[in-house]
SEDRENDO-920833 format. One line per 4 residues: for each residue x, y, z of N, C-alpha, C, O. Coordinates in Angstrom, 2 decimals, padded with zeros to 5 digits. Layout:
% residues N
X,Y,Z,X,Y,Z,X,Y,Z,X,Y,Z; ...
This chain:
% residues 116
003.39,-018.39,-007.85,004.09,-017.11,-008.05,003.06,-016.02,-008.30,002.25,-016.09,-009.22; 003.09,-015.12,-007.55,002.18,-013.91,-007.70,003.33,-012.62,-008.47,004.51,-012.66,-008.12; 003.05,-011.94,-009.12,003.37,-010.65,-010.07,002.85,-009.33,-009.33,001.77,-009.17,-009.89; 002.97,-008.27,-008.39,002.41,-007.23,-007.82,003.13,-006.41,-009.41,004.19,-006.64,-010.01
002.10,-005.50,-009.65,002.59,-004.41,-010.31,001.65,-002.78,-009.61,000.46,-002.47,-009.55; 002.98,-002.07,-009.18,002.33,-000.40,-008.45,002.92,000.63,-009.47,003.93,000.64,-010.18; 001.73,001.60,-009.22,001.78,002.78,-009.69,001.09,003.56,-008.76,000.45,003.09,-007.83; 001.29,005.26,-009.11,000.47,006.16,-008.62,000.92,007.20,-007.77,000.36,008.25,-007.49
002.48,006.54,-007.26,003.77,007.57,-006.38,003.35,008.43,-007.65,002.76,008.31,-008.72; 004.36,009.86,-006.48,004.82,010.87,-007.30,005.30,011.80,-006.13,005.53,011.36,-005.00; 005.40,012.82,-006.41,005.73,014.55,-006.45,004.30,015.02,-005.62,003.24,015.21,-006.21; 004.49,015.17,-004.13,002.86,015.90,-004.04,003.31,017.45,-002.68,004.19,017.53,-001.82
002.54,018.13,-002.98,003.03,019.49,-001.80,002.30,018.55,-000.77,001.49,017.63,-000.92; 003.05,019.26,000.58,002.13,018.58,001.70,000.71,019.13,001.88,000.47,020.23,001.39; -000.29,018.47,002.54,-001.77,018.45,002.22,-002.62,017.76,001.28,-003.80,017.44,001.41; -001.70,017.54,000.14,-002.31,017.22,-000.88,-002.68,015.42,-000.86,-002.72,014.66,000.12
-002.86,015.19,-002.04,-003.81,013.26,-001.82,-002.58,013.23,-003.25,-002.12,014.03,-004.06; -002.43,011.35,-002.81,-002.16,010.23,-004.08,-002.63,009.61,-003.80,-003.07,009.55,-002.65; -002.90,008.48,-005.00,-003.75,007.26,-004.81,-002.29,005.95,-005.25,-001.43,006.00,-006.12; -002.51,005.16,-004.46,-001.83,004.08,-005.20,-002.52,002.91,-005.72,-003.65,002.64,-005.31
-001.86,002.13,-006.67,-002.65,000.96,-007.22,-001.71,-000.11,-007.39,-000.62,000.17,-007.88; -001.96,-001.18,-007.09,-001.31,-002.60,-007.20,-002.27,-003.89,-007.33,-003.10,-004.50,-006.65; -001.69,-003.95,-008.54,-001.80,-005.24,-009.42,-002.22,-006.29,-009.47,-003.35,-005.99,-009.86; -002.24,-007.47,-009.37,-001.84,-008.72,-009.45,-001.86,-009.00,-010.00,-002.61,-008.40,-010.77
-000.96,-010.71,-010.83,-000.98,-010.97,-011.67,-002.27,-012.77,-011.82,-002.36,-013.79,-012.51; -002.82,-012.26,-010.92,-003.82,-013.21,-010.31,-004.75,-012.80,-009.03,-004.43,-011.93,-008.22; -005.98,-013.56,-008.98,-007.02,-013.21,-008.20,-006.65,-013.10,-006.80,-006.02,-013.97,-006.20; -007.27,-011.47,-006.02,-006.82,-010.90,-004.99,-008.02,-012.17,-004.14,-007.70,-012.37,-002.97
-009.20,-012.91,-004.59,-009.53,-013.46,-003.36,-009.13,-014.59,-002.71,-009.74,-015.16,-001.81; -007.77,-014.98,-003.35,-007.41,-016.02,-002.63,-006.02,-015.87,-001.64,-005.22,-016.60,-001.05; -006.22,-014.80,-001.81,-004.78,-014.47,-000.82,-004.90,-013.97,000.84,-005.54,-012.93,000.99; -004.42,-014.53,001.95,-004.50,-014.32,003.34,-004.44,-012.71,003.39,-005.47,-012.10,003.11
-003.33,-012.05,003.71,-003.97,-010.24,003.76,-003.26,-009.81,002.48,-002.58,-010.53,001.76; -003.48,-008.76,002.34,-002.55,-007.83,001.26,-002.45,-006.60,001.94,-003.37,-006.27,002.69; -001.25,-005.74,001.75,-001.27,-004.56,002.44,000.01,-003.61,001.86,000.88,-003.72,001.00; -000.23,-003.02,002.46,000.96,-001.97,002.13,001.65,-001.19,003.06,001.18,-000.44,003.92
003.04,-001.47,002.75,004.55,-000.89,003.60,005.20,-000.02,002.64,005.39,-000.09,001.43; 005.57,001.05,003.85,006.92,002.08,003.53,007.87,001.90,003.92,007.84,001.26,004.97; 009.19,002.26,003.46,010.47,002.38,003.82,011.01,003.80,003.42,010.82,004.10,002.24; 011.85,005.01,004.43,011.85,006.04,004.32,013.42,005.76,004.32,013.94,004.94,005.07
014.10,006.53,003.42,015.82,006.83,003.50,016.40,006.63,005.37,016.12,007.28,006.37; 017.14,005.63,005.20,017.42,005.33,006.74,016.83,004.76,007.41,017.44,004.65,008.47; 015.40,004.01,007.44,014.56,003.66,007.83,014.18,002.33,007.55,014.38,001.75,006.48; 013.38,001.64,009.00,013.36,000.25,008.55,011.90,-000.21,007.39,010.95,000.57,007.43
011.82,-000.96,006.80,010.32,-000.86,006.37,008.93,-001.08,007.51,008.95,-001.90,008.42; 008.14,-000.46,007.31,007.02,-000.35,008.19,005.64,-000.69,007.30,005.42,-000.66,006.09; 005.03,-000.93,008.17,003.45,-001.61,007.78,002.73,-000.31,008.06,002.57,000.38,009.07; 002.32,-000.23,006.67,001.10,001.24,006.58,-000.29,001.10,006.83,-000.95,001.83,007.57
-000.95,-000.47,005.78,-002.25,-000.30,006.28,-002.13,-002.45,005.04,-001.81,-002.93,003.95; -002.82,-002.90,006.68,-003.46,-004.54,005.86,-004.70,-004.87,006.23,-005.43,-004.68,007.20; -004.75,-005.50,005.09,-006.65,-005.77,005.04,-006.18,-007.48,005.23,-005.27,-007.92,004.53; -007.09,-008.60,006.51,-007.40,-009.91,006.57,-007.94,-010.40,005.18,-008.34,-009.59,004.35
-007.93,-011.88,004.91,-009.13,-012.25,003.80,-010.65,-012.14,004.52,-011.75,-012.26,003.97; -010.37,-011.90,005.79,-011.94,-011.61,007.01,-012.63,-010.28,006.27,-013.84,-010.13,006.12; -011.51,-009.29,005.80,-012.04,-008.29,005.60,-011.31,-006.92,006.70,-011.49,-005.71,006.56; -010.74,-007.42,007.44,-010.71,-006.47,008.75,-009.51,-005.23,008.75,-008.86,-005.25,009.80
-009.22,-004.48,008.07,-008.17,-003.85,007.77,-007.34,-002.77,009.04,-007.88,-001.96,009.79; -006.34,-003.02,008.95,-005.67,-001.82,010.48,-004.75,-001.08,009.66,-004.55,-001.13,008.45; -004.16,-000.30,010.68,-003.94,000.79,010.06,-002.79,001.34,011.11,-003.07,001.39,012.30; -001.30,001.81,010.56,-000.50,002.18,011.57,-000.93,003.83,012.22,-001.29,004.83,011.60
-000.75,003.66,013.49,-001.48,004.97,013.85,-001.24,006.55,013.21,-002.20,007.31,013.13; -000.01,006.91,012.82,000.44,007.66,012.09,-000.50,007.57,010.87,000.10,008.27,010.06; -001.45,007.20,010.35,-001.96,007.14,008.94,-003.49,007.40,009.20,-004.20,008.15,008.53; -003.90,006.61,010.34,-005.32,006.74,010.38,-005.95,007.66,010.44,-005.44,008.62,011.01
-007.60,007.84,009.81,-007.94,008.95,009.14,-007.43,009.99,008.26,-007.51,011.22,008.31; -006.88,009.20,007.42,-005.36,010.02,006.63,-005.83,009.17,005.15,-006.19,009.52,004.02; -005.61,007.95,005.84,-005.16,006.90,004.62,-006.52,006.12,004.51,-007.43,006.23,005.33; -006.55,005.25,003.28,-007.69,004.46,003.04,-007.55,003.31,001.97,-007.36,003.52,000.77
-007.66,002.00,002.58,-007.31,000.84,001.91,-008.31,000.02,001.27,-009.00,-000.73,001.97; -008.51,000.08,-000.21,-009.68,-000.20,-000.56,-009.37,-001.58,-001.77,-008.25,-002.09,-001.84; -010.26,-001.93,-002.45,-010.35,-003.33,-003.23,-011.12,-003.06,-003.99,-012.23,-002.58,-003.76; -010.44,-003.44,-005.49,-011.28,-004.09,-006.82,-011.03,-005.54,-007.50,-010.49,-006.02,-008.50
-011.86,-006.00,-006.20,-011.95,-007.56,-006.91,-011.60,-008.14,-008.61,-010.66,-008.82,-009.04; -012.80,-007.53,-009.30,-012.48,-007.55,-010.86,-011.76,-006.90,-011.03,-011.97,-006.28,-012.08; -010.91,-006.63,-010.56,-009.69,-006.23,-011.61,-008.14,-006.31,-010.59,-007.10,-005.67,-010.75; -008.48,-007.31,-009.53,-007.39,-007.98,-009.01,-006.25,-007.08,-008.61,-005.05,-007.35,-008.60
-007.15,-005.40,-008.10,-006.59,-003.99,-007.41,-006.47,-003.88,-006.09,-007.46,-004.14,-005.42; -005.43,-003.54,-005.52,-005.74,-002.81,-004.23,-005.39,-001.48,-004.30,-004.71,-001.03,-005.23; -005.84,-000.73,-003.29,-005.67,000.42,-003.57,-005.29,001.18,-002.16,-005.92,000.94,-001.13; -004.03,002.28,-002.24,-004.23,003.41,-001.09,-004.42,004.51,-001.08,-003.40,005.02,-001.54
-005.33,005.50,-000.77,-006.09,006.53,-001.01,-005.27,007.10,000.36,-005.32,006.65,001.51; -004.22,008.64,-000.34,-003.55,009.27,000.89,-003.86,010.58,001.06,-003.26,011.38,000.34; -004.73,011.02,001.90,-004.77,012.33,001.92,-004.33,013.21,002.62,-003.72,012.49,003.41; -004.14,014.27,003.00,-004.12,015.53,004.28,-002.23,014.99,004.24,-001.58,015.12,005.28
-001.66,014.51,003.17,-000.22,014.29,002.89,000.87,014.95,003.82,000.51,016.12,004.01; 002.26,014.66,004.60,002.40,015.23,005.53,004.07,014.89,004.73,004.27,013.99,003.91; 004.92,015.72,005.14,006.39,015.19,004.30,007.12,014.41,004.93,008.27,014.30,004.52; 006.56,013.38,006.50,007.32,012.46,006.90,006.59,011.19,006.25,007.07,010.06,006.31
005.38,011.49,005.64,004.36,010.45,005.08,005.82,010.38,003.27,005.25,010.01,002.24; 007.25,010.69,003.10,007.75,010.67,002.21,008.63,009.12,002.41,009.47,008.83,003.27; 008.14,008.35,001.36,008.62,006.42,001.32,008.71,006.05,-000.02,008.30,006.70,-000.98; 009.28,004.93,-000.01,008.98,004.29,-001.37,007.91,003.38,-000.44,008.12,003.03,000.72
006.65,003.06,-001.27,005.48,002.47,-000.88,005.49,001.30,-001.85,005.38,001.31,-003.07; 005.72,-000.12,-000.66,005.48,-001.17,-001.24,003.88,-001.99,-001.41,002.96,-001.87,-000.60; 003.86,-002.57,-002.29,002.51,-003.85,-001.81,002.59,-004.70,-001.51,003.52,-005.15,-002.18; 002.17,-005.64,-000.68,002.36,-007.21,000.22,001.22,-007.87,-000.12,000.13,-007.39,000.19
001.32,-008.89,-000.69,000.51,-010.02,-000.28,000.91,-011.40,000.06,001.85,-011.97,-000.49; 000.13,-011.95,001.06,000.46,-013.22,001.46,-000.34,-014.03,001.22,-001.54,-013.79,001.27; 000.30,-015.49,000.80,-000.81,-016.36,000.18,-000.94,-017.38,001.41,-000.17,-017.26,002.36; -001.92,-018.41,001.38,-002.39,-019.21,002.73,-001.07,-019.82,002.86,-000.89,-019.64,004.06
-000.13,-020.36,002.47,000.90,-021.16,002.60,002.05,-020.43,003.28,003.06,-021.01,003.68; 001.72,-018.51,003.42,002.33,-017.79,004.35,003.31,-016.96,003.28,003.62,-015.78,003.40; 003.71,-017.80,002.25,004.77,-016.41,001.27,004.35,-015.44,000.80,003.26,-015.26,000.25; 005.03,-014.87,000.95,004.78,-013.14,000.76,005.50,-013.05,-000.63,006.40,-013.78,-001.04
004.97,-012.05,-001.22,005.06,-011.57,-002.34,005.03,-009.78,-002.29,004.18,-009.05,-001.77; 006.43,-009.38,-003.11,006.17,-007.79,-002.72,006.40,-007.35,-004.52,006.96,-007.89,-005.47; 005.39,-005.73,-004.24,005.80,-005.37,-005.55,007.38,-004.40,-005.63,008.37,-004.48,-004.91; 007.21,-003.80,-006.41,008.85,-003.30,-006.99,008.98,-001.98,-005.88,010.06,-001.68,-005.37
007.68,-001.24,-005.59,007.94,-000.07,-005.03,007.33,001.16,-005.95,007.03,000.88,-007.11; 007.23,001.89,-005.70,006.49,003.64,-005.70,007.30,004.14,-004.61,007.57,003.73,-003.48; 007.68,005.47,-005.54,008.14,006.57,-004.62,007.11,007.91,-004.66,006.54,008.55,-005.54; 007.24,007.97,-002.94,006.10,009.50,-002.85,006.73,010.35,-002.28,007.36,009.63,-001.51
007.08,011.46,-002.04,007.85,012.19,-002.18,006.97,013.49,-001.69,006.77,014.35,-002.55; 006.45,013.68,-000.41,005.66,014.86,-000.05,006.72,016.28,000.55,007.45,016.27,001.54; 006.53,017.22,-000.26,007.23,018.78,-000.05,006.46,019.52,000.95,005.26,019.77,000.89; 007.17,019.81,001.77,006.52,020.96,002.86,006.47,022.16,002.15,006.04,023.18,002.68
């Protein structure tokens, strides 16, 4: 059983940056990818940006050079760094990780909320 805990949604004008952060309640190096999905009012959930345990991270085209998916090992973080914020970039932003055995584990959600 893995525990995701996120923070870091909010309230942002468009242009502007959030950062998100998610949790674990155990070590990020043993898990196949981790990544992070949105789901927008009406909308199906979508894959924003996953990093392999290779290392190799992608990125949905709508985000790239926008967004940035980063890792703190010690302290069992991932992170999404959003900038140049756009108000269709507005989701509740989940975290994913999958462990080698293939189950996925999601956290509770962040809401971001970008104003034109």
């Amino acid at each position: 059983q893995v525990q995701l805990v996120e923070s870091g949604g909010g309230l942002v004008q468009a242009g502007g940056s959030l950062t998100l952060s998610c949790t674990a309640s155990k070590s990020i190096l043993g898990f196949n990818t981790m990544g992070w999905y949105r789901q927008a009012p009406g909308k199906e959930r979508e894959l924003v940006a996953i990093r392999t345990r290779f290392g190799i991270t992608n990125y949905v085209d709508s985000v790239k050079g926008r967004f940035t998916f980063s890792r703190d090992n010690a302290k069992n973080t991932v992170y999404l760094q959003m900038n140049s914020l756009r108000p269709e970039d507005t989701a509740v932003y989940y975290c994913n990780v999958a462990i080698m055995t293939g189950i996925h584990y999601w956290g509770q959600g962040t809401q971001v909320t970008v104003s034109s």
